[in-house]
N, C-alpha and C positions, 0 to 999 in steps of 0.2 A: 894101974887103970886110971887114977886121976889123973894123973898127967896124959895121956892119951885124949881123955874126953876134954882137960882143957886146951890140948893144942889145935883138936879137931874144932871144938866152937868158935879158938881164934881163927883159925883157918878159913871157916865159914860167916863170921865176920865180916872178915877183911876179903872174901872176895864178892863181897857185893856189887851188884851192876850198878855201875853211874853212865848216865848216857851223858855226860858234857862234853864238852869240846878244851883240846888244852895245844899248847905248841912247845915243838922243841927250843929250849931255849939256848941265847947265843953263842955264837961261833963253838957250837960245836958239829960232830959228825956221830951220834949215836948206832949202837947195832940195834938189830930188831931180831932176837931170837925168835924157835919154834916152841920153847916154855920158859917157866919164869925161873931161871937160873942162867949162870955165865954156859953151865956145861951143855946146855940147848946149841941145837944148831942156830949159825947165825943164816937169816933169812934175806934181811939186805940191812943198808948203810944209809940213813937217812940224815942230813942235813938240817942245824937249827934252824929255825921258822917254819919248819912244815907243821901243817898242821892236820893233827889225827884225832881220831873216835874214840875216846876210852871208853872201852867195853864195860870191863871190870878190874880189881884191884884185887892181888893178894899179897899177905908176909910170907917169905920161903928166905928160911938162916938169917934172920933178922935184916932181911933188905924186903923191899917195896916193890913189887913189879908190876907194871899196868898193863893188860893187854888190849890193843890197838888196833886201827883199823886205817885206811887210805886205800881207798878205792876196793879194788881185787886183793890187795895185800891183807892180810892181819898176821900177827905176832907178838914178844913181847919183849916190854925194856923198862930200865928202872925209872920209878917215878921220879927221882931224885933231879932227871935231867927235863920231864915234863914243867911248863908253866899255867896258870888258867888263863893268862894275856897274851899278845904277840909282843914277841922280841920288839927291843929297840930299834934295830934297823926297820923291822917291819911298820913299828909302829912313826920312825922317821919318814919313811915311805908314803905312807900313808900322811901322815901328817902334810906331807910337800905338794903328796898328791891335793889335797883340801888347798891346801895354800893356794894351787896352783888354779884352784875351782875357783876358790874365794874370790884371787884376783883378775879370773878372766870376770866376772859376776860382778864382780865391781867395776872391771870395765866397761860391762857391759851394761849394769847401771848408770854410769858418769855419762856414757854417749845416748841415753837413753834420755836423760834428766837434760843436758844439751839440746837434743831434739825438740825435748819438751818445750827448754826455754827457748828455742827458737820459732818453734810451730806459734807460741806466747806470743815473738814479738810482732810475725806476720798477721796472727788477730789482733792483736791491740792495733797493728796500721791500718789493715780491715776495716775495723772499729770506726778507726779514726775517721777513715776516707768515708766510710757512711753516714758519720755525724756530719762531715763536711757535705755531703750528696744531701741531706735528710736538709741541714740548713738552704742550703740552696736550692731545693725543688720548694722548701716552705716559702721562698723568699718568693719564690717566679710564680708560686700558689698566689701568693700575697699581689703579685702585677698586674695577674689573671685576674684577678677578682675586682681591683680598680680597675683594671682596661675594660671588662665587662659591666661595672656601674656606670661608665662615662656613655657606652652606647644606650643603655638604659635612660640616662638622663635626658640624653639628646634626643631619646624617641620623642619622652614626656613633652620636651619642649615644642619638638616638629608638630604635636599633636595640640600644644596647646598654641600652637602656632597658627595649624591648620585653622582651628577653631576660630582664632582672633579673623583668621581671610577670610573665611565664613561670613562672619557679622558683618565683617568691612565690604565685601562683596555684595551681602543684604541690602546695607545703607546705602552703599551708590546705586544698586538696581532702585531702592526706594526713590532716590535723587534724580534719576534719570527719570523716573516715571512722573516724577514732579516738575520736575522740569520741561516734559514734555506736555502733562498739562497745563504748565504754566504757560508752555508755549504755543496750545493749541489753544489756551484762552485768550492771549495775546492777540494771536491772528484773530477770534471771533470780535474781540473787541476792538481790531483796527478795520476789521470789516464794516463794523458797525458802524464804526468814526467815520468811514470813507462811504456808508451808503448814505449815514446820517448827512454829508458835508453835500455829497451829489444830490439829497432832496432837497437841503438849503436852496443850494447853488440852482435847483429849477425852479421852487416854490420863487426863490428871491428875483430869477430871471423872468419866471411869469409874471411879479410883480413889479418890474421893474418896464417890462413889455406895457404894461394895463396904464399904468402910468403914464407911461409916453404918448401912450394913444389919448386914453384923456384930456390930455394939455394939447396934443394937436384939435381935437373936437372941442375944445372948450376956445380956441384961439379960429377955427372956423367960423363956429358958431357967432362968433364977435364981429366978425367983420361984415358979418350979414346984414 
């Protein structure tokens, strides 16, 4: 009896459910029985690297048997050919496959960083040509602003120019007007001279008449 009850507890043990994942490991071609012994029907021939469901595990005549799963298939085969990794080749595979990621990834960063530096050097010429645009509108800003003070100054001037022909326009209108009183006093005073000269000249010639006459009455009267 105790040997019954201990092989049953091992038995129950060892066929615990594990739900992991394992693969057949390399180059082999394992059976996949319908229980866990060789004298089980064999179910099919699976090839190392596939990879199956372990169900659960039992001991039966001191071997290991897992029972498996892949897709629609289950069955069972010793654990001894089971791995918890993928084979080498697989894991070669795999690896090449990454390499192969890696270096498009890198390529495709290197043309990318390129672009970069390129996109870089078309702004920085950008740049450039707008430093060069930015100086040269400051400059023609800079010509504008004298070309616009010189009309400004030349108003100032025109105005104070106006101003000057103003007063000078004043003082000859003043001079004219002097002038012409000077030259209508002119005439009053050669009027004057010439009525003064013409009552000389009759005053003088009436007296020059009265006289004559006298000396002849006075040269009469003599011989009388």
């Amino acid at each position: 009896m105790n040997k019954w009850l201990i092989s049953f507890i091992l038995f129950l043990a060892s066929a615990a459910v594990l739900a992991d994942t394992r693969y057949v490991s390399d180059e082999l071609t394992i059976t996949v029985r319908s229980g866990p012994s060789n004298q089980h029907q064999i179910v099919k021939m699976i090839r190392s690297g596939a990879r199956l469901n372990v169900i659960e595990e039992v001991v039966n005549n001191g071997k290991q048997y897992a029972r498996v799963q892949a897709g629609e298939m289950k069955g069972w085969v010793l654990s001894q050919y089971l791995t918890p990794t993928p084979i080498a080749r697989d894991q070669l595979e795999a690896a090449q496959d990454k390499t192969g990621k890696y270096r498009a990834e890198n390529a495709s960063l290197k043309k990318q960083l390129a672009d970069q530096q390129q996109a870089r050097i078309e702004v920085e010429k950008q740049r450039e040509q707008f430093r060069q645009r930015a100086e040269q509108t400051a400059q023609e800003l800079k010509s504008l602003k004298q070309a616009s003070a010189r009309p400004l100054e030349l108003a100032r001037n025109n105005e104070q120019l106006r101003q000057e022909l103003a007063t000078h326009l004043s003082e000859v209108q003043l001079l004219r007007q002097e002038n012409a009183d000077l030259k209508s006093r002119d005439e009053r005073e050669w009027f004057i001279a010439g009525a003064a000269i013409v009552l000389i000249s009759i005053i003088f010639g009436i007296l020059l008449t009265r006289i004559r006459w006298q000396k002849r009455s006075s040269w009469g009267g003599g011989s009388l």
